[in-house]
LUMPA-306590 format. One record per residue: y, z, x of N, C-alpha, C in turn; residue in three letters. Coordinates in steps of 0.05 Angstrom, whole numbers, padded with zeros to 5 digits, always signed. Layout:
LUMPA-306590
YZXYZXYZXALA/...
END
This chain:
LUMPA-306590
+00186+00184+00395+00181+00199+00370+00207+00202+00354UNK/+00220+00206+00365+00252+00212+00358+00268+00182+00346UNK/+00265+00161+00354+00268+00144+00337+00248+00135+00316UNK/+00229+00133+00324+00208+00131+00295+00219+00143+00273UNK/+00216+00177+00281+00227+00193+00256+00263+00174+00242UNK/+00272+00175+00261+00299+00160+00249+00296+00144+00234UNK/+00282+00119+00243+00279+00100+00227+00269+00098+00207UNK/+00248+00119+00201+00222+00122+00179+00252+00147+00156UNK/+00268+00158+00171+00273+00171+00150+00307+00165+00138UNK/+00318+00145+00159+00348+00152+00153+00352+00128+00130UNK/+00345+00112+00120+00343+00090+00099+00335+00101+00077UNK/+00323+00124+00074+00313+00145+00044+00344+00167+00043UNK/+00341+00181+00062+00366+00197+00066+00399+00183+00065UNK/+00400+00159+00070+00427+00141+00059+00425+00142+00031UNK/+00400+00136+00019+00398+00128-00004+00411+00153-00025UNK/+00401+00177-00011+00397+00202-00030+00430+00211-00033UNK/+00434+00207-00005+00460+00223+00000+00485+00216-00014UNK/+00483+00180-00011+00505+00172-00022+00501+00161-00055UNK/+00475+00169-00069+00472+00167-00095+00475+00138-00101UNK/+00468+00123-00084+00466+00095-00097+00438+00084-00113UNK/+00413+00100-00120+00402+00099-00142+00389+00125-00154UNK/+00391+00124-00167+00369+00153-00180+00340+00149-00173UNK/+00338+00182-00188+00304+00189-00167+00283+00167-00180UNK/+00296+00161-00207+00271+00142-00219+00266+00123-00198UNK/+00288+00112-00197+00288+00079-00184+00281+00079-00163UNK/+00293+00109-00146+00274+00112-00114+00240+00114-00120UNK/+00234+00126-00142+00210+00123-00142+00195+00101-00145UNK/+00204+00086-00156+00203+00052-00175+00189+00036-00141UNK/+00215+00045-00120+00223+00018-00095+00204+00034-00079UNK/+00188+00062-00086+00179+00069-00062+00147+00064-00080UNK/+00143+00070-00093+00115+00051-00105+00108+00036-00102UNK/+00129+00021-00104+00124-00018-00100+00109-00016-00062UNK/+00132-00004-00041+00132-00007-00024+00101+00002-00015UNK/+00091+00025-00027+00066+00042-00015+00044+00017-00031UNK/+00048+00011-00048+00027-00018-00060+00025-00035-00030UNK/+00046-00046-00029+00047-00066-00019+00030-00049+00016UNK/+00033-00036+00029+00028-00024+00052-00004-00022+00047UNK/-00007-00015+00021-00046-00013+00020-00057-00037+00016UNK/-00043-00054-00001-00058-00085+00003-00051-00096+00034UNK/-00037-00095+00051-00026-00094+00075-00053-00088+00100UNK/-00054-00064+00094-00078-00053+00099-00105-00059+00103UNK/-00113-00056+00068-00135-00056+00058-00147-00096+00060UNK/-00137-00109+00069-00137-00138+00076-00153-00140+00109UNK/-00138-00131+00122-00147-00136+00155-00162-00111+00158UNK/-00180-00090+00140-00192-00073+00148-00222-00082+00139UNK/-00210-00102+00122-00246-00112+00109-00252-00141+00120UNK/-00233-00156+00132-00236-00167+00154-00247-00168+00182UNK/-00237-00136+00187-00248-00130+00209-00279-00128+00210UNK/-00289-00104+00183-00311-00094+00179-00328-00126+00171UNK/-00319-00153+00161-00344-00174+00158-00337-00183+00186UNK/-00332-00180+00208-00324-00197+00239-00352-00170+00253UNK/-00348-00147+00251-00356-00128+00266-00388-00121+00255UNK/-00393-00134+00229-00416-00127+00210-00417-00099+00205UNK/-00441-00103+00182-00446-00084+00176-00449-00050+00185UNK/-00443-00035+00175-00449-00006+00184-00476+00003+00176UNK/-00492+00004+00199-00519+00014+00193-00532+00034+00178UNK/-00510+00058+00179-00521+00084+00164-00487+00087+00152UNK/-00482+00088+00141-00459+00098+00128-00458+00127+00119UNK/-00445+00137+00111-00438+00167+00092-00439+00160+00067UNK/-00429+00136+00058-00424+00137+00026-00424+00105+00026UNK/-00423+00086-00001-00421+00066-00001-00411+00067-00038UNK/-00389+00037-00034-00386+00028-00066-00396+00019-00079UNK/-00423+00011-00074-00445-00005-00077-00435-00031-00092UNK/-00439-00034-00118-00424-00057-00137-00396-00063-00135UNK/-00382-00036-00138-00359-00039-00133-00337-00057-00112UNK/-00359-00049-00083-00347-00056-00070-00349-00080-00057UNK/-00362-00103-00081-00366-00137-00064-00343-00145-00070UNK/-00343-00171-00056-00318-00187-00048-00301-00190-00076UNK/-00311-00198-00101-00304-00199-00126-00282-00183-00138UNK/-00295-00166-00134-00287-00138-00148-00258-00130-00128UNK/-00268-00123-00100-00240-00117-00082-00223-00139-00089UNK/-00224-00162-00086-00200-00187-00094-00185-00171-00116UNK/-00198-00174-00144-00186-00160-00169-00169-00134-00163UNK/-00185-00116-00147-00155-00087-00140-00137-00099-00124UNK/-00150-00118-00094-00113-00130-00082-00099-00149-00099UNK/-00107-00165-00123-00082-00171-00138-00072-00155-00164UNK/-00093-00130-00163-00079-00113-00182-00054-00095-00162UNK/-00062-00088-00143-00040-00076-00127-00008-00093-00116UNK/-00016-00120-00119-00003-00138-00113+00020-00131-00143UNK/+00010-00137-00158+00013-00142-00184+00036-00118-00192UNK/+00025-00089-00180+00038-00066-00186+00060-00064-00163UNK/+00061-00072-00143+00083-00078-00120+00100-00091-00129UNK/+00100-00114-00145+00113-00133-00159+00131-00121-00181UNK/+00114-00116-00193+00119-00103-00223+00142-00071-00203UNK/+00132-00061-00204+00147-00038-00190+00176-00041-00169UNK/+00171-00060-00160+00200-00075-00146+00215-00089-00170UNK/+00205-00100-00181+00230-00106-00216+00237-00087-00225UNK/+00224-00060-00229+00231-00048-00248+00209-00054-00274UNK/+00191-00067-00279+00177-00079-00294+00153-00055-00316UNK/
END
């Protein structure tokens, strides 16, 4: 646990301490980075769910939203904003 925490925190804490970018730009590299972790994600989780099929009774559904079409379009919009957000763009 004790290294996890290290690792997950001492590369933000270098950053802050020794002022090598401002809060914008930390925000800029940590946007990009949280994009990139949900397309990351959101890829091998809808993979899993067409390997495992369908869920019989669900809680909720995206209905339209959520066919193959439509998800493609948000992971290269997220792509897109990972990108864009790691330039500076």
């Amino acid at each position: 646990t004790r290294v996890s925490w290290f690792v997950a925190t001492a590369p933000t804490l270098l950053l802050i301490v020794f002022g090598l970018l401002d809060f914008v730009e930390y925000l800029q590299i940590a946007g990009g980075i949280v994009a990139l972790l949900l397309v990351y994600i959101t890829v091998p989780m809808y993979r899993r769910a067409k390997r495992e099929g369908a869920v019989t009774d669900p809680g909720w559904s995206l209905g339209r939203i959520g066919s193959v079409p439509i998800l493609s379009l948000f992971i290269l919009g997220m792509i897109l904003m990972a990108v864009g957000s790691f330039f500076g763009l």
